[in-house]
C-alpha positions as CSV (number, residue, x, y, z in Angstrom):
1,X,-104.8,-2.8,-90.5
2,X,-101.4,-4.6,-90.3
3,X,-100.4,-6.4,-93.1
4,X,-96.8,-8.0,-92.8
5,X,-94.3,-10.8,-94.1
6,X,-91.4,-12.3,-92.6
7,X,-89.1,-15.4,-93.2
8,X,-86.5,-16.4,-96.2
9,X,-89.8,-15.8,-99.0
10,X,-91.5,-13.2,-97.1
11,X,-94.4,-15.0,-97.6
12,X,-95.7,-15.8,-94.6
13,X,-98.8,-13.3,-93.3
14,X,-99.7,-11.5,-89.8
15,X,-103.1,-9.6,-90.3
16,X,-103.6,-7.3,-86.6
17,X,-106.5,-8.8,-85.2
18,X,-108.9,-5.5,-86.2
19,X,-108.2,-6.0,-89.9
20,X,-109.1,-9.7,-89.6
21,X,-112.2,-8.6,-87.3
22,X,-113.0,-5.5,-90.0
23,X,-113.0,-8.3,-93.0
24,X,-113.8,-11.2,-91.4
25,X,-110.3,-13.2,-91.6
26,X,-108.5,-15.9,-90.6
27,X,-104.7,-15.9,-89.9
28,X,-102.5,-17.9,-92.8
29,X,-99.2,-18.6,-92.7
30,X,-96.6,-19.5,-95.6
31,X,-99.8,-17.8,-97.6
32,X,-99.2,-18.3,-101.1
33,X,-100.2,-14.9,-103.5
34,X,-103.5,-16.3,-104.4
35,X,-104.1,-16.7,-100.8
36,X,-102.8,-13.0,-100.3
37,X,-105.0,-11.7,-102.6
38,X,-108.2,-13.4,-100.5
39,X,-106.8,-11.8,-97.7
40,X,-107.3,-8.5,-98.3
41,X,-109.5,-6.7,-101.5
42,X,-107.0,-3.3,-101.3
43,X,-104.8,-3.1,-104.9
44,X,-102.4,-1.6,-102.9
45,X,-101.9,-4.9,-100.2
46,X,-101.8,-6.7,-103.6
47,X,-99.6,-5.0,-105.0
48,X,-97.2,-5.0,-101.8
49,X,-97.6,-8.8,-101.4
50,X,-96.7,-9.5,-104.8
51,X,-93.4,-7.4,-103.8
52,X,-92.6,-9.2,-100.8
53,X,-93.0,-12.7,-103.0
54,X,-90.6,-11.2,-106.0
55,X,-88.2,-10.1,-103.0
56,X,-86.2,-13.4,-103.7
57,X,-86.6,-13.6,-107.0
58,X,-83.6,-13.8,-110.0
59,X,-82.8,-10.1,-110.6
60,X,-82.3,-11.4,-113.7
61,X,-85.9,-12.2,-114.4
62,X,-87.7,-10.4,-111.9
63,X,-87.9,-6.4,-112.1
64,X,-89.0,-6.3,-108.4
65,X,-85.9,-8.3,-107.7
66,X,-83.4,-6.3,-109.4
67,X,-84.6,-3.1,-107.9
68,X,-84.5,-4.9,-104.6
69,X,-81.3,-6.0,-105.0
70,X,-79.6,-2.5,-106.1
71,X,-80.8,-1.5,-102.8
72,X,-82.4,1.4,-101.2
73,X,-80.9,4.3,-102.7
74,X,-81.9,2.6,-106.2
75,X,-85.3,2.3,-105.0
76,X,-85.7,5.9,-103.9
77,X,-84.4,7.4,-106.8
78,X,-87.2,5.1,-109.0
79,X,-89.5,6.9,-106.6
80,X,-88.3,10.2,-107.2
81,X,-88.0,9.7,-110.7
82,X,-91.9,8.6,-110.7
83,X,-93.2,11.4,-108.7
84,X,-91.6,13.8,-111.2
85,X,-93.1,12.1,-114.0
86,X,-96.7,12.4,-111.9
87,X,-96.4,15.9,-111.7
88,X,-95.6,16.5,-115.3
89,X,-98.2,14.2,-116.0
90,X,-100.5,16.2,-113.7
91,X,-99.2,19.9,-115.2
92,X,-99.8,19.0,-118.8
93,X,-103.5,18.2,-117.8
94,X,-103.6,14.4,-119.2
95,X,-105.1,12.4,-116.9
96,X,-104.5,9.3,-118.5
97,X,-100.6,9.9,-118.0
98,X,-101.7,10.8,-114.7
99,X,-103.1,7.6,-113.8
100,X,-100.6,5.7,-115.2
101,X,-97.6,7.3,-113.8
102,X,-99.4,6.9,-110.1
103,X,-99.6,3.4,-110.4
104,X,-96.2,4.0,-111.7
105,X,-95.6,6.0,-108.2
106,X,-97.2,2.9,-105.7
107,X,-95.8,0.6,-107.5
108,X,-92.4,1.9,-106.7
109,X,-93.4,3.1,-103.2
110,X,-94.2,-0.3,-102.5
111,X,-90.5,-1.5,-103.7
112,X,-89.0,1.1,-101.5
113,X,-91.0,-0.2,-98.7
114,X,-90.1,-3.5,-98.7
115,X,-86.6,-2.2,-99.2
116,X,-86.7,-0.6,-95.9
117,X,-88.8,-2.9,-94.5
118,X,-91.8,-0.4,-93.8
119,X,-95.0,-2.4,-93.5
120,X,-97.9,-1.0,-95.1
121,X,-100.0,-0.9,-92.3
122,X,-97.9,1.1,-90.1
123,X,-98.2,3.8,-93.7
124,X,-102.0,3.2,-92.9
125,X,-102.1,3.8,-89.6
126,X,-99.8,6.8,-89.7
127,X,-103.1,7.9,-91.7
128,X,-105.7,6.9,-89.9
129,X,-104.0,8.8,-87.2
130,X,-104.1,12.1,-89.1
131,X,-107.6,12.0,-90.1
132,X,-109.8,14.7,-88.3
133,X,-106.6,17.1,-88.1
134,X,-105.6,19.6,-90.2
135,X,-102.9,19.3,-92.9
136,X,-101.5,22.5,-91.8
137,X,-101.8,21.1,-87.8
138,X,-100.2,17.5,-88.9
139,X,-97.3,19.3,-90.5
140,X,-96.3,21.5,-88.0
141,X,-96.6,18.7,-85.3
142,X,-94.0,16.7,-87.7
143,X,-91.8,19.6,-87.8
144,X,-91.8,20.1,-84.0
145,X,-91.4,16.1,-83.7
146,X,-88.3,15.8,-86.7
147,X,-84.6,14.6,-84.9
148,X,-82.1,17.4,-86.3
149,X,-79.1,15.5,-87.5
């Protein structure tokens, strides 16, 4: 699946043609959110597409928009910060923390996505491409694949 938006709003929608085969879709452009959201059933393309909309938002009204607009390093930090807080969470055995500092955790991944400009489904594929391996095989592969700086 390739979910991605483009122009001044980053509103506008391509859907790869096996995601629009897979759930039946037809391609929309200048798709508002509510059209997003018939677009795909995944929280986590929801959640993304309501980033990309905030994207030009007033940092002064829009959270999404003020991280945005502080940039990448701002937008990693917020994502280090919540994966700390997820493992505390996890550590301390309350899993009602737990839940709510992962949403925490995508909500800020998909911030520092759009920040970068990382689609989401490139993230999917890059995990689709990894199932039926081993974790231990998929991390040595990256290692022997990683540009030294």
């Amino acid at each position: 699946m390739q979910l991605s938006c483009s122009g001044p709003n980053l509103a506008r929608w391509r859907l790869a043609v096996p995601f629009r085969k897979a759930h039946n879709l037809r391609f929309r452009q200048n798709a508002s959110l509510d059209q997003a959201k018939l677009m795909t059933e995944h929280p986590l393309d929801r959640l993304f597409a309501q980033v990309a909309l905030r994207r030009d938002a007033d940092p002064h009204t829009s959270y999404t928009a003020k991280l945005l607009h502080e940039g990448v390093p701002k937008c990693a930090k917020k994502v280090g910060e919540e994966g700390v807080e997820v493992a505390i969470a996890a550590t301390t055995a309350d899993k009602r923390a737990t839940i709510e500092e992962s949403a925490d955790l995508l909500y800020h991944l998909a911030v520092l996505w759009a920040a970068v400009g990382v689609d989401p489904g490139s993230v999917y594929a890059e995990l689709a491409a990894r199932e039926g391996r081993s974790g231990l095989d998929s991390k040595a592969a990256r290692k022997g694949s990683a540009v030294k700086a």
